[in-house]
N, C-alpha and C positions, 0 to 999 in steps of 0.2 A: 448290483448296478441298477442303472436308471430301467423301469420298462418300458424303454419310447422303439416305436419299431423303424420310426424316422426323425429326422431333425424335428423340434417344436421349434426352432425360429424358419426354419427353410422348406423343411419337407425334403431334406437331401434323405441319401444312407448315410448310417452309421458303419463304422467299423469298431472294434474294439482293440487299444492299441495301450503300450506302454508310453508317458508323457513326461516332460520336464515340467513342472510349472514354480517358478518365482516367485517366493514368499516375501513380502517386506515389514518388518515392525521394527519401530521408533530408527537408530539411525544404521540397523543390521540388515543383512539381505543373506534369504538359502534358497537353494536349488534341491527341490524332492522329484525322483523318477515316481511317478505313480501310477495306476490303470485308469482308462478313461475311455467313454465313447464318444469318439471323432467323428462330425459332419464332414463326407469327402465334398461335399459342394460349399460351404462357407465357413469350414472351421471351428463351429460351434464343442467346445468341450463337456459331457456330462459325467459327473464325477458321483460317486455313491456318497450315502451319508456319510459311511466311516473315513471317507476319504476325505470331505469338508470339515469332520471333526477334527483330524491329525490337521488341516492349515490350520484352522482356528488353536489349537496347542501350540504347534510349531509360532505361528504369529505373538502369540502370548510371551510363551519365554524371549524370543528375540525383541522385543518389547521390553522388558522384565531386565536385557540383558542374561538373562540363564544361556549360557552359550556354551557349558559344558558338553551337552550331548551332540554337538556340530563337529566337523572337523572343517579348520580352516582350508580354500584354497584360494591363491591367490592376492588381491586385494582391489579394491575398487576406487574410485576417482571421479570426481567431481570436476567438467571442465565450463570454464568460465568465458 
């Protein structure tokens, strides 16, 4: 994980916490629970390298359409 003792946007605390974060490539969308360290004052998220590399993957195949290794839920919508 990152070695920030505090926010670098705020100067808040961290906490370290489990996170959802929202992936998007081309016209697919996933939701990964990951670890991360949380600013309790503005929210700021810091994620480790290995954790940036898995978006950058994940982003790729849902781009790519590789959609095997997802399990669908639900379905999403576009409103006009």
């Amino acid at each position: 994980m990152a070695t920030f003792e505090k926010c670098p946007v705020c100067g808040g605390e961290l906490v370290h916490k489990e996170v959802e974060k929202v992936l998007r490539g081309g016209v697919h969308t996933a939701v990964v629970k990951v670890e991360a360290d949380v600013c309790l004052r503005c929210g700021e998220r810091l994620y480790s390298v290995e954790t940036v590399r898995l978006f950058e993957q994940i982003r790729s195949k849902l781009e790519r359409g590789e959609l095997e290794d997802f399990q669908p839920v639900g379905q999403s919508f576009v409103v006009a």
